[in-house]
C-alpha positions, 0 to 999 in steps of 0.5 A: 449102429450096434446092438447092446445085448444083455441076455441073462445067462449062467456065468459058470455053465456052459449053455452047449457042448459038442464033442467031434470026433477030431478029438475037440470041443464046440462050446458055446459059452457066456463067459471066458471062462472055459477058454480060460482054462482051456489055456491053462493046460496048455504048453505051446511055445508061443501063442499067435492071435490073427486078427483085423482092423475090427477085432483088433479094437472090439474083441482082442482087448477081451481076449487079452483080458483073460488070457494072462499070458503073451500073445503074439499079434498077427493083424490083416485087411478086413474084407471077403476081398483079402481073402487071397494068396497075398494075403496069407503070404502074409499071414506066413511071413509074420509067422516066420518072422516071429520064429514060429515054431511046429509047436506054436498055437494059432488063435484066429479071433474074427470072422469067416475070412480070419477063420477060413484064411487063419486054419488054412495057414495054420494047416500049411505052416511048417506042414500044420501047426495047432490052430483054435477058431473065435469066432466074432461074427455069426455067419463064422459061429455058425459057418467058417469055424465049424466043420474043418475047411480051411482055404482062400479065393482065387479071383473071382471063385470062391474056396478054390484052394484049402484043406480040411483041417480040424482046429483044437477047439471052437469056442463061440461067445455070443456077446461078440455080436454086440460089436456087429452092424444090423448088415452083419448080424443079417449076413450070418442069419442067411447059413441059420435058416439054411440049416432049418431049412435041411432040418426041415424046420423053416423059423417062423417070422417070430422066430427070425424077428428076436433072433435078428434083435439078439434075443435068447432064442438067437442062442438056441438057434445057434445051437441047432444050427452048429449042431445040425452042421456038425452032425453032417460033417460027422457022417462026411468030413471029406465031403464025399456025399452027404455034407454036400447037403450043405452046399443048398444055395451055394452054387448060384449063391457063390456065382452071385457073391464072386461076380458081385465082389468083382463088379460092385466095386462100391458095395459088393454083397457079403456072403449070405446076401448072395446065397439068399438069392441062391436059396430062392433060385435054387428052391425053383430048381428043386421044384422042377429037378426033384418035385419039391412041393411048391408049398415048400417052395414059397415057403423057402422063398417068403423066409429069405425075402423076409430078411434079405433083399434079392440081388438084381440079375440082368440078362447080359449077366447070365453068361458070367454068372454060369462061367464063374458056376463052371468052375464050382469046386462040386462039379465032376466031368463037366456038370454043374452039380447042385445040392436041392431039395426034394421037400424041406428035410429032405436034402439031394446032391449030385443033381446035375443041371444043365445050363438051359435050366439055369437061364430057364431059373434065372428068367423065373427069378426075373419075372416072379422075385425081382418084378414082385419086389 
């Protein structure tokens, strides 16, 4: 099933522009127009598209339908399960082959893992060569291409190894959505009501309604969404302190999502479906770690059943679960840290959260979310 998206937009103006102080753009665009250009006053020695068996037929013919100069091919496995060490030796390798040289530019035309695995290339080959993210997804528009991490899976925990490397531009054409299954579009939606909730301006059911059917206001969300995002990495590239906000969710939502990839062989959850059962999870913990209104709470919790279905947790899986917690890319000396919310617009981070509390969640979300489902 696939969306057919006709939104009335200007062909010559851009809708939204961000300037990041990494010296590039976010811009998000109707038409090709800006890309176009952009292209245009380049010099690279050669030109390099990755991509997967999805771009390759939805979105590159629309790229080299612009782009009125050679670009060199790179193409992968779709799937959060590509996203490893075999897979971007063989990213290297193709480069290497074509003789890729430090002024080469990489183009990674997908979605998270083309964005998250191409940059991560990109920032290691020959120790860094240029890099621009499309991203074709929403959960990349408004996620993986903005904010400068790069990296890849190891077994079963997530973003173990990467870098922080900014790209030379970010460039979100909306109409790729149009290539995107209703599961897909969902699984992007999970990281928008994320960022309102830290904005403390969770979307009404009206809201989340017409963004799912592709309606304008999806662009307006975009907007605020990549806005709000790259105002924290602004204040904390490294994430040292404040972009840790952006974690909410993540530290359950992750153990969910790795456990999930490994044991859900016939369909494991994509990313957003896993940290929508975070974000319930986690709202809890906020409630009983930092006193966050349970108005709040139910109101976090009835936005994300809204769209997203609860993953089923049983009692034998506690143990794993908190095992893959363990080795959390935000933990220090040990803990388990969390980023929570003291009220909706007012992140925390840095709460450390013993295991007792995490089985004491995972009992709550037991008895209150799947019993009620």
């Amino acid at each position: 099933m696939f969306y057919f998206w006709q939104p009335n937009m200007s062909q010559t103006k851009p809708i939204h522009q961000i300037k990041v102080s990494g010296n590039y753009s976010i811009v998000i665009y109707e038409a090709l127009t800006a890309l176009k250009k952009w292209f245009q006053q380049q010099t690279y020695s050669s030109y390099f598209v990755l991509v997967d068996e999805q771009t390759a037929k939805h979105c590159l013919p629309i790229l080299q339908n612009e782009i009125d100069f050679s670009m060199k091919v790179i193409s992968i496995q779709s799937g959060e399960e590509q996203k490893n060490f075999t897979t971007l030796y063989n990213i290297i390798e193709q480069l290497i082959e074509a003789k890729a040289d430090r002024k080469a530019l990489l183009i990674n035309l997908g979605g998270g893992v083309i964005c998250d695995m191409g940059a991560f290339a990109a920032s290691i080959y020959k120790r860094g060569i240029d890099f621009i993210q499309i991203p074709t997804t929403l959960l990349s528009m408004v996620d993986a291409s903005v904010g400068g991490k790069t990296g890849i899976n190891f077994k079963s925990y997530k973003n173990q190894v990467g870098t922080f490397s900014h790209p030379q531009m970010v460039y979100i054409y909306p109409e790729f959505l149009n290539t995107l299954s209703p599961r897909h579009l969902k699984n992007g939606y999970a990281e928008i009501i994320k960022h309102q909730f830290l904005m403390g301006e969770p979307l009404s059911e009206q809201d989340v309604a017409s963004g799912l059917q592709l309606e304008e206001t999806l662009i307006e969300q975009i907007k605020r969404s990549v806005s709000y995002k790259n105002k924290v990495v602004e204040a904390d590239f490294k994430e040292t302190g404040p972009r840790k906000q952006l974690n909410f969710g993540h530290t359950i939502g992750h153990a969910i999502e790795g456990y999930s990839l490994k044991n859900d062989a016939e369909q494991h959850l994509y990313h957003g479906e896993a940290i929508a059962s975070g974000f319930m999870m986690e709202a809890y913990l906020s409630h009983i770690k930092c006193n966050l209104p349970k108005s709040d709470m139910d109101q976090i919790i009835q936005t994300t059943q809204h769209i997203f279905n609860p993953y089923l947790i049983e009692e034998n899986q506690f143990e794993a679960l908190i095992n893959l917690m363990m080795n959390d890319k935000k933990n220090e000396t040990g803990a388990i840290q969390f980023a929570l919310l003291a009220a909706l617009g007012k992140p925390v981070w840095n709460i450390t959260v013993s295991q007792t509390e995490i089985k004491q969640t995972f009992n709550w979300y037991q008895q209150h979310i799947l019993h009620a489902v």
